[in-house]
Backbone bond lengths (Angstrom), bond angles and torsions (degrees), N, CA, C in turn:
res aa  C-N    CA-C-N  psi(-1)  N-CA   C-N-CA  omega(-1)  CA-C   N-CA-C  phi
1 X - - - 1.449 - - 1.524 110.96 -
2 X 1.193 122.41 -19.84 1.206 126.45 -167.54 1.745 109.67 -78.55
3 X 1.509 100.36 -21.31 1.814 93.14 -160.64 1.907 81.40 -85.28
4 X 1.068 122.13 -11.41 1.899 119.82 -161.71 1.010 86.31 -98.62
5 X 1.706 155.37 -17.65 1.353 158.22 128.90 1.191 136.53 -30.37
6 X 1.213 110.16 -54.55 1.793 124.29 169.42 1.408 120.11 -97.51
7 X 2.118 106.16 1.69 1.734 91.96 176.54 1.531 120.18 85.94
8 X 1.726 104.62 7.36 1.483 114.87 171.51 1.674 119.29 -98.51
9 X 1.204 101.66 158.53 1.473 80.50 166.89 1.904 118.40 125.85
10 X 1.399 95.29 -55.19 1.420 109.34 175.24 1.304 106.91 -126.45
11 X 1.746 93.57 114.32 1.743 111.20 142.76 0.744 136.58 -128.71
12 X 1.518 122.66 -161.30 1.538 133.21 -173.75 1.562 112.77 -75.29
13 X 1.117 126.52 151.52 1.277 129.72 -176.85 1.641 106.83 -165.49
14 X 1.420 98.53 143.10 1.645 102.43 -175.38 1.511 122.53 -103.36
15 X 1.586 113.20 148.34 1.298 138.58 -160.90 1.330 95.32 -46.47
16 X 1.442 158.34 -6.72 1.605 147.68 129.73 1.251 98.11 -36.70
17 X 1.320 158.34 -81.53 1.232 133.22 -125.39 1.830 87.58 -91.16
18 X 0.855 90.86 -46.99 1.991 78.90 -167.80 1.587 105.00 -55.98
19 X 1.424 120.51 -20.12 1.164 114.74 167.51 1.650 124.29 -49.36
20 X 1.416 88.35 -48.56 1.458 103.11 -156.86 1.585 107.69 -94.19
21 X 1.457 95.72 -21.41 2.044 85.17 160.61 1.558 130.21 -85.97
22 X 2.031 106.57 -7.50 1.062 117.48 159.73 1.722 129.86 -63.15
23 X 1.468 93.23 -42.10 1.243 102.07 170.97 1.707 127.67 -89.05
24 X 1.630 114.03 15.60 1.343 126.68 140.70 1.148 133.00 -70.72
25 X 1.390 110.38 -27.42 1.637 135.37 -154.89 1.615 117.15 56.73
26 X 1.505 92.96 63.84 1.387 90.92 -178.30 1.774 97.63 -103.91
27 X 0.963 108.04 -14.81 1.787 91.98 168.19 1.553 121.20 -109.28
28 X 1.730 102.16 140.23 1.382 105.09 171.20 1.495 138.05 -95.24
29 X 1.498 88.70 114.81 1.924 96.66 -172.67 0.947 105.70 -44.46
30 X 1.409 128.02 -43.25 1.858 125.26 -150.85 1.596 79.85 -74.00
31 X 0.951 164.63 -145.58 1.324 173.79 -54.85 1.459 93.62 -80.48
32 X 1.611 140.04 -53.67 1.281 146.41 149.26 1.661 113.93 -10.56
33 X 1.598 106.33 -59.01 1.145 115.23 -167.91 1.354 108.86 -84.15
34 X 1.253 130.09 -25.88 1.485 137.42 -178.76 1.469 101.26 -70.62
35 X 0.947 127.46 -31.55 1.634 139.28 -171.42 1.428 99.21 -83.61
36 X 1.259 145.06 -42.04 1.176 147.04 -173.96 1.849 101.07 -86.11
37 X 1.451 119.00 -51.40 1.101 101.99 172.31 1.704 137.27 -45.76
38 X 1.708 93.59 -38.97 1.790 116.27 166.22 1.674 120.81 -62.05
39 X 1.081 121.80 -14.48 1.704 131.09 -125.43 1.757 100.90 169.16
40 X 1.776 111.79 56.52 1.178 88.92 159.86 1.976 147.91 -54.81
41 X 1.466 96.60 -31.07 1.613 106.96 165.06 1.748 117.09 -70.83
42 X 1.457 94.67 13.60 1.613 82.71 -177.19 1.430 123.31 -53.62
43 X 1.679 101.47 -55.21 1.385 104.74 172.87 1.763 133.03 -50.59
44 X 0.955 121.39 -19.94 1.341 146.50 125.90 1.320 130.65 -33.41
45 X 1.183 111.07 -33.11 1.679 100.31 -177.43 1.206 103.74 -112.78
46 X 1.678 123.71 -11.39 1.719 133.18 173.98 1.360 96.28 -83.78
């Protein structure tokens, strides 16, 4: 809780790494798609 307190925590990072954890399969579409089914403007509002 502390780093979401002081503003630590989240940064920027470049389209290499999301590349390369996509092509691990470290993220799950179905959860992507469940969110869009609930919340078509989701992608839109992220």
């Amino acid at each position: 809780m502390t780093l979401f307190t002081e503003g630590k925590g989240a940064t920027n990072a470049g389209i290499e790494g999301l590349v390369q954890k996509f092509e691990n399969n470290e993220f799950d579409l179905v959860a992507i798609g469940r969110a869009l089914l609930v919340d078509p403007e989701w992608a839109t509002k992220i």
